[in-house]
C-alpha positions in Angstrom: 132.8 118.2 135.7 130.2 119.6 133.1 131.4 122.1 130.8 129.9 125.3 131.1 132.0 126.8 128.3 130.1 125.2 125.5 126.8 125.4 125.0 126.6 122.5 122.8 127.7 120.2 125.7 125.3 121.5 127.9 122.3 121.3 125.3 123.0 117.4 124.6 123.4 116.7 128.4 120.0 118.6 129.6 118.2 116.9 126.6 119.6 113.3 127.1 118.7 113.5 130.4 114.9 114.6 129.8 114.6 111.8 127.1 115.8 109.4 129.2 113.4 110.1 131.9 110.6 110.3 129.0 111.4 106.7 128.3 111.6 105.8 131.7 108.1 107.3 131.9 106.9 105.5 129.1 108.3 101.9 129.9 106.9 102.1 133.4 103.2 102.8 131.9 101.1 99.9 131.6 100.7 98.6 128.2 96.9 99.2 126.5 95.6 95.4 125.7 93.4 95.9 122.7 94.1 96.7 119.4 93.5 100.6 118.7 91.4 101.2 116.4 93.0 104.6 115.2 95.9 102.2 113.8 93.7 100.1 111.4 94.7 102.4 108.4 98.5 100.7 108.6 99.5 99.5 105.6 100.9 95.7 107.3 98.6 93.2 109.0 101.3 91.6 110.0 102.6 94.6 112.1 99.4 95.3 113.9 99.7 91.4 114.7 102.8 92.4 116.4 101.2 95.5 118.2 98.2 93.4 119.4 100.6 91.1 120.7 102.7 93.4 122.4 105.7 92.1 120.9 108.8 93.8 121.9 110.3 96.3 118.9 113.8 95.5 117.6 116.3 96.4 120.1 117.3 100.1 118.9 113.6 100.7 117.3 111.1 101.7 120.2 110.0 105.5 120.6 113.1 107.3 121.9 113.1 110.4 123.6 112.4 112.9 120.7 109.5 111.0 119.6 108.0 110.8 122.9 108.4 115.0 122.6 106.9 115.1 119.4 103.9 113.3 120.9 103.7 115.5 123.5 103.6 118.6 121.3 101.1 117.2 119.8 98.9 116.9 122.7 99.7 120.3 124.0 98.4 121.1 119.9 95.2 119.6 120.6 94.3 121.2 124.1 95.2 124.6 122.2 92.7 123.9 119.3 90.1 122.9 121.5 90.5 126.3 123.1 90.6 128.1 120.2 87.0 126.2 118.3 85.2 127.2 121.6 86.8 130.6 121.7 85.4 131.2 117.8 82.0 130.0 119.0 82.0 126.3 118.4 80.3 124.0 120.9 83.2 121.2 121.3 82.7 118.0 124.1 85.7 116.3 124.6 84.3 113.9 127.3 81.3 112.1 128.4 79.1 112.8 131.6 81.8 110.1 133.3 84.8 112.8 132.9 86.4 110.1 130.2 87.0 110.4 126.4 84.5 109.9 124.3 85.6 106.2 122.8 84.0 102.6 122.0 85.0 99.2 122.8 84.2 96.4 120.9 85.0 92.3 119.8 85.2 92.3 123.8 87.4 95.1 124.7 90.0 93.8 122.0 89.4 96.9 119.8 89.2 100.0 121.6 89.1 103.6 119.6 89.0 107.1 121.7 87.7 110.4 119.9 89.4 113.8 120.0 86.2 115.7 120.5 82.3 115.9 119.1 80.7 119.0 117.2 77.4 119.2 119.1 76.5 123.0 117.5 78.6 126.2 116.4 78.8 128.8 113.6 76.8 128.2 110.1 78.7 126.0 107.6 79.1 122.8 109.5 76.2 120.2 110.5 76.1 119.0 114.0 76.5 116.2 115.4 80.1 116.0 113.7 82.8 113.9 115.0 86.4 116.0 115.2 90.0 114.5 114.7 92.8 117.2 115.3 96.6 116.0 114.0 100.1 118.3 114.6 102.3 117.6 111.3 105.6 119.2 110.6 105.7 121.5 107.3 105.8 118.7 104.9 104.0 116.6 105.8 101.0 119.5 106.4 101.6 120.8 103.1 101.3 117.4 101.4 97.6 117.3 103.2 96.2 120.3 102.2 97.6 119.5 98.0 96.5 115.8 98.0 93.8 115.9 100.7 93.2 113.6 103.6 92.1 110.3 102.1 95.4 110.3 99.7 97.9 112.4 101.5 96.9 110.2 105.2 95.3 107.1 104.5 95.4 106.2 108.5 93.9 108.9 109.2 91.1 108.1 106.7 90.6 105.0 108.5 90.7 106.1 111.9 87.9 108.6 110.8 85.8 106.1 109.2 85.9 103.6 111.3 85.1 106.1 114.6 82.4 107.8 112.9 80.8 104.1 112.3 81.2 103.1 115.9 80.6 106.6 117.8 77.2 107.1 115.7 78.5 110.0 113.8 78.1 108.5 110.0 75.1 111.0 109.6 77.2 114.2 109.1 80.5 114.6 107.8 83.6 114.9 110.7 85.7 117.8 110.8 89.0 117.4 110.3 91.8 119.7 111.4 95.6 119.8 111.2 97.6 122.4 112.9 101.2 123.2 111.2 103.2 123.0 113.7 106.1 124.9 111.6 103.9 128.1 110.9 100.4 127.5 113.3 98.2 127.7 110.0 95.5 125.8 110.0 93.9 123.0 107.6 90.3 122.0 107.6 88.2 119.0 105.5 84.6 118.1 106.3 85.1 114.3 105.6 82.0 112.4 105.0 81.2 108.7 106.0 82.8 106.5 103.9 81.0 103.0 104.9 82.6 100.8 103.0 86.0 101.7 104.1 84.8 101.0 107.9 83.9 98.2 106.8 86.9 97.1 105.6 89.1 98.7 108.6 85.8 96.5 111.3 86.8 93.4 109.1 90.4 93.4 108.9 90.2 94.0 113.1 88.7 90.8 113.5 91.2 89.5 110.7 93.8 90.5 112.6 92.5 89.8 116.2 91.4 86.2 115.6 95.1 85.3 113.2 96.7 85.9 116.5 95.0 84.5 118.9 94.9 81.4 116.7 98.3 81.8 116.4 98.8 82.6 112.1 101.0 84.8 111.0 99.3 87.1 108.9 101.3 87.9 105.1 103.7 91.2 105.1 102.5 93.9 102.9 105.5 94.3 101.5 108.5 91.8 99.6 111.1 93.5 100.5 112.9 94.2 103.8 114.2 97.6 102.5 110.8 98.9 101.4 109.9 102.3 103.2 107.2 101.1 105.3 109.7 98.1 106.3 112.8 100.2 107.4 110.4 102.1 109.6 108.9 99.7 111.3 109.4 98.7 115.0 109.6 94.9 114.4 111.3 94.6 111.0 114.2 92.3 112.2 111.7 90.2 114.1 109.5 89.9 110.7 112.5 89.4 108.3 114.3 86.8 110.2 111.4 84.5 109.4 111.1 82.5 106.3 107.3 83.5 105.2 
């Protein structure tokens, strides 16, 4: 029988259970086959070899249940923000004529990126069209934006700009970047201009990584050491480390 007595039981039971079902959720989704371009910024080829594959993650290492809330929270962030920038006057489409999310497919379907939203007109200060990315950090990680800025503090994100602005058509004005604090609400804002080159480098390394492995080549890790940060992290680090190269 459940113990009503202590709250701390009862907290752990109720959350279990909903991240449980979460993961349920989420394992009975059918896997996206493409490579998305919003992960091109990664620092390891070799791990987005294993995310175009659709390796399966160490056993212990997939998305549990509080991730999968964090993600969601994140979501919720967005539809909030995109109520807010039409509220203060800005003119914000989130999806085409076809009801779906502004996005680009290319390399035939194998690399697939979907926008958060396009600036089509609004207050004075921002050029239109504009291309809009929206992220929900914790404290630190927030704070660690707005001091370093978004091309140092969140490299990904850089990328995932870059790279949408080049295939969306938006390279002519700068995107506008926003990050909500999910600690205090406050809000961050860059204008983040086209950076060519680095799309470039982000298009390339696609193909890089599409054609490796489909031509089955492992690709080299970026790191030489299975206790770096970025190794410890990652999904498939048993699976990478218990080979030889």
């Amino acid at each position: 029988m459940m113990d009503f007595n202590s709250s701390a039981t009862l907290s752990e039971r109720l959350q279990a259970l909903i991240d449980d079902a979460l993961v349920a959720e989420r394992d009975a989704a059918t896997p996206r086959q493409y490579l998305g371009a919003s992960r091109l910024g990664v620092p390891c080829e070799r791990a987005l070899q294993y995310e175009y594959a659709k390796a399966p993650v160490d056993h212990g290492r997939g998305f549990s249940g509080r991730i999968m809330r964090i993600f969601e929270r994140g979501h919720v962030m967005e539809d909030m923000m995109i109520r807010w920038l039409r509220a203060a006057g800005f003119i914000l489409r989130t999806e085409g004529q076809d009801g779906q999310q502004f996005g680009f497919a290319v390399a035939g379907g194998k690399m697939r990126g979907h926008c958060d939203g396009v600036f089509v007109g609004g207050p004075e200060g921002f050029a239109y069209p504009a291309l809009w990315e929206n992220k929900a950090l914790g404290n630190k990680s927030w704070t660690d934006l707005v001091k370093k800025g978004l091309v140092t503090s969140k490299p990904v994100y850089a990328a995932q700009v870059a790279v949408y602005q080049a295939y969306l058509g938006l390279h002519e004005n700068p995107a506008i970047f926003t990050a909500v604090n999910a600690d205090t609400m406050a809000i961050h804002t860059e204008l983040v201009p086209f950076d060519a080159a680095l799309a470039q480098r982000m298009s390339d390394r696609a193909v890089k990584v599409i054609t490796a492995t489909e031509a089955g080549e492992q690709l080299p890790r970026a790191f030489h050491d299975a206790t770096h940060f970025e190794c410890r992290m990652c999904p498939w680090q048993d699976r990478c480390w218990s080979t030889e190269r």
